[in-house]
Structures are given as structure tokens and as C-alpha cells.
PyMOL commands that place a pseudoatom at each C-alpha (Angstrom):
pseudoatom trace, name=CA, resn=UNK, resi=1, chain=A, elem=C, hetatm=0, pos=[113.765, 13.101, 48.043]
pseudoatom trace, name=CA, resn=UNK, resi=2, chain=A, elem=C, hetatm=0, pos=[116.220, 14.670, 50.388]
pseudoatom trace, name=CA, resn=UNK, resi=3, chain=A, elem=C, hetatm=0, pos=[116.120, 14.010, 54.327]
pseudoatom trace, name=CA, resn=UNK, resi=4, chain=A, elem=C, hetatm=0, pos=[115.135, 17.497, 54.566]
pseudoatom trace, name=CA, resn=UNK, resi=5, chain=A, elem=C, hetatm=0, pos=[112.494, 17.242, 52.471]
pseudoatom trace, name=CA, resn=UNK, resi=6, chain=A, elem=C, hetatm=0, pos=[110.992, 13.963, 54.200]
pseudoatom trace, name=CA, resn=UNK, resi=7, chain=A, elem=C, hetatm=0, pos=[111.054, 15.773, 57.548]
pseudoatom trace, name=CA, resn=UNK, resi=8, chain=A, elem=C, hetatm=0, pos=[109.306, 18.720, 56.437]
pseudoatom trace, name=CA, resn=UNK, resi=9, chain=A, elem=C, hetatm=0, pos=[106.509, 16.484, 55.131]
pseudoatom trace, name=CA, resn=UNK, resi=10, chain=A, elem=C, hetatm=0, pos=[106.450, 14.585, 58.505]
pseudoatom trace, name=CA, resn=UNK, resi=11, chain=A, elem=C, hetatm=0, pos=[106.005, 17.907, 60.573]
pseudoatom trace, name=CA, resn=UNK, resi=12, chain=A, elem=C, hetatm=0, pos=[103.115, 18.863, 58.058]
pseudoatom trace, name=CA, resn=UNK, resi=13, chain=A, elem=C, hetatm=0, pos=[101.063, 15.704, 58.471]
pseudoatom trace, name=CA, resn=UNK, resi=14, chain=A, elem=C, hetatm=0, pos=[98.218, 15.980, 60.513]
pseudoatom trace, name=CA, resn=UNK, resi=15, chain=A, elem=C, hetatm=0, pos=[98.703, 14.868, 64.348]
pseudoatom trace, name=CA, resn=UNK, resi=16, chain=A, elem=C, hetatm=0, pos=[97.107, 11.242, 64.972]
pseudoatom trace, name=CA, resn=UNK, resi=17, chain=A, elem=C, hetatm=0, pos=[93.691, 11.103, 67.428]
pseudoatom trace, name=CA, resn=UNK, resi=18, chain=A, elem=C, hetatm=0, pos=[94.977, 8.953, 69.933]
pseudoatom trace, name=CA, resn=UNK, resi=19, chain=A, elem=C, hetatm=0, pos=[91.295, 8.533, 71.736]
pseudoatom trace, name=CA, resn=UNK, resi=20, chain=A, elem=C, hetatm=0, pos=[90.318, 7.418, 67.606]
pseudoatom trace, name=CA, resn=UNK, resi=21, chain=A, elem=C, hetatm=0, pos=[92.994, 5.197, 67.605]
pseudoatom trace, name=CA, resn=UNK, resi=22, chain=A, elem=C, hetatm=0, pos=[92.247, 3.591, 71.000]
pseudoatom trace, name=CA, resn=UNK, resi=23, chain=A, elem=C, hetatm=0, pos=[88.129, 3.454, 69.710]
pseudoatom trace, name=CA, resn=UNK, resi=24, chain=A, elem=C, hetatm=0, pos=[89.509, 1.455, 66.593]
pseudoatom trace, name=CA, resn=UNK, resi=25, chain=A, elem=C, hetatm=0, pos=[92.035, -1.224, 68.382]
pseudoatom trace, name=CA, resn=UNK, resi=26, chain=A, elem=C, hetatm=0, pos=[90.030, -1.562, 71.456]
pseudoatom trace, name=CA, resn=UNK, resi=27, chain=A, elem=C, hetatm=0, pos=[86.723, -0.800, 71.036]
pseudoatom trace, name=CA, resn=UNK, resi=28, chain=A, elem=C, hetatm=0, pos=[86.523, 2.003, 73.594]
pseudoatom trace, name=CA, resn=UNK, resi=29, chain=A, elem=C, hetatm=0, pos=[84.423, 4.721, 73.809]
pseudoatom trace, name=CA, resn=UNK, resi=30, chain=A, elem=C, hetatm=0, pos=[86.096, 8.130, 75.086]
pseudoatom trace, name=CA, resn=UNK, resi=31, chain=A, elem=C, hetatm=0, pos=[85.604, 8.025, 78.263]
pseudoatom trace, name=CA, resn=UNK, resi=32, chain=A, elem=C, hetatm=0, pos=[87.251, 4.259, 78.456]
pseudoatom trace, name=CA, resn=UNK, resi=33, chain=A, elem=C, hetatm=0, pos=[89.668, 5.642, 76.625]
pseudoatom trace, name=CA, resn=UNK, resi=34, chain=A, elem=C, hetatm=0, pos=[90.495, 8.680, 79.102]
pseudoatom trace, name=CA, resn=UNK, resi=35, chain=A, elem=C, hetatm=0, pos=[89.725, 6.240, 82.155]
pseudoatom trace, name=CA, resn=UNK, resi=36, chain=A, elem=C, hetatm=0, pos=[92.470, 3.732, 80.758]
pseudoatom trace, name=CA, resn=UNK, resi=37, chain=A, elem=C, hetatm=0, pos=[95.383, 6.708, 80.000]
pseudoatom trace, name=CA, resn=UNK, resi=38, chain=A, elem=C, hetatm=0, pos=[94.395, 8.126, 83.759]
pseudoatom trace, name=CA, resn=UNK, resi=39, chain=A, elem=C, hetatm=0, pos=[95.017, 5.156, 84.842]
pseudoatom trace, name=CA, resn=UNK, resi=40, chain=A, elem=C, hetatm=0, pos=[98.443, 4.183, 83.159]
pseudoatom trace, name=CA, resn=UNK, resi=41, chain=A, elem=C, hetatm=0, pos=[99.790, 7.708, 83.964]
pseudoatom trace, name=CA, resn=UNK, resi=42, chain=A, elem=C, hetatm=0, pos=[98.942, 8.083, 87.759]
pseudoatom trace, name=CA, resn=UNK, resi=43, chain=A, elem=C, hetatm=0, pos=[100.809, 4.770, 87.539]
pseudoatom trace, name=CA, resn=UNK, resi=44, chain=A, elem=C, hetatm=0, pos=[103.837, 5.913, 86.496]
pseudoatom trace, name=CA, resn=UNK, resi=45, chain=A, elem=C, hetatm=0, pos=[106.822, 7.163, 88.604]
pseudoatom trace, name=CA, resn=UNK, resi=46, chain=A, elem=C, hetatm=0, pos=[105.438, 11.234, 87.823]
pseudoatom trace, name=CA, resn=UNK, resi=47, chain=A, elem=C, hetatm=0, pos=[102.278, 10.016, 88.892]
pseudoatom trace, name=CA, resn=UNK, resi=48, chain=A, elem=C, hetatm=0, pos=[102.425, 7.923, 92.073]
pseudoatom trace, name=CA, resn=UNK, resi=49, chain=A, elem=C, hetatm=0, pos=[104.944, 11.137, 92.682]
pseudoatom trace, name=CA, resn=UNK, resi=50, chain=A, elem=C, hetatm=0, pos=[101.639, 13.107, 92.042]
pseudoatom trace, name=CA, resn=UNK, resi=51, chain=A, elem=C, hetatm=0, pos=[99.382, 11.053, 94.274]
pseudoatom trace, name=CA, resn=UNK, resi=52, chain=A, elem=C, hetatm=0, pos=[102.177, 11.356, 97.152]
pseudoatom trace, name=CA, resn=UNK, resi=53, chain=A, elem=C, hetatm=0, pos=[101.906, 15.029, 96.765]
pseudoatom trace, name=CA, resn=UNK, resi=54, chain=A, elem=C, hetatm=0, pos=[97.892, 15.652, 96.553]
pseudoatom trace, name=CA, resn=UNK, resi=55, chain=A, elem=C, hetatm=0, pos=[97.515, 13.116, 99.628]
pseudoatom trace, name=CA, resn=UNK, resi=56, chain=A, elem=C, hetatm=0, pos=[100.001, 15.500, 101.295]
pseudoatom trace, name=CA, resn=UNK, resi=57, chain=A, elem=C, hetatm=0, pos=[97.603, 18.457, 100.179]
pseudoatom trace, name=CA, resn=UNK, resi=58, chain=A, elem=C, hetatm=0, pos=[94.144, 16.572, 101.047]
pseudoatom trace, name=CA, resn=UNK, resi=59, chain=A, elem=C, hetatm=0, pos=[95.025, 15.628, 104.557]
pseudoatom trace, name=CA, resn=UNK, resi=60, chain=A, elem=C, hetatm=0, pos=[93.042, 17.442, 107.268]
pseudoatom trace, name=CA, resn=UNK, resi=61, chain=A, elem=C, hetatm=0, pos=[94.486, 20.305, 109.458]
pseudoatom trace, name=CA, resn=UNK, resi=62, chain=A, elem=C, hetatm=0, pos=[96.097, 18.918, 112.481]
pseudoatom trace, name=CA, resn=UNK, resi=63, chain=A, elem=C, hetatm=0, pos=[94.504, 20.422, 115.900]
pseudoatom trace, name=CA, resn=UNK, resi=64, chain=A, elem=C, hetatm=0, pos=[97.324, 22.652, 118.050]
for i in range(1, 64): cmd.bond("trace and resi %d" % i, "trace and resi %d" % (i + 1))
show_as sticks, trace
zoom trace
């Protein structure tokens, strides 16, 4: 089978379930699931950069 071929096959194959996947290896139910991957990605640089912009937005007006 040509490279071509193979890759054409890849793209066709349906898209994994990562919340499935995360049921299956660690026994999570969905809302673990979503609770863990919220919690790895405000961890990341994009997300503490996130965090450091909504406390910017969430602080209360300043009196004159």
C-alpha cells in the first residue's frame, strides 16, 4: 500500500473519545474527566496566561 494510500485511511478513521478513553484507563466518570483536563490546561503556560488575564477582568472598579 502506498504512503498515500495509508494516510488517506488514517484521515478516514473515526476520531478517538478522549473522555471514553480516560473512563477506560482511569476509571473516571465525565465530569472527572473534564475536572482533570481543566485542571491540566489552566496549568499550562496559555492558561496561567488566562487566569492572569480574567483576574485582571474580575477585579472591582477602583473609586476616583
Amino acid at each position: 500500500m502506498t504512503a498515500k494510500a495509508q494516510q488517506t485511511e488514517t484521515i478516514n478513521d473515526p476520531a478517538p473519545d478522549l473522555l471514553v478513553h480516560l473512563e477506560l484507563a482511569f476509571g473516571w466518570c465525565e465530569q472527572q474527566a473534564c475536572d482533570a483536563l481543566g485542571t491540566y490546561l489552566m496549568n499550562t503556560t496559555a492558561g496561567r496566561a488566562l487566569r492572569r488575564e480574567l483576574d485582571t477582568c474580575n477585579q472591582p472598579p477602583r473609586a476616583a
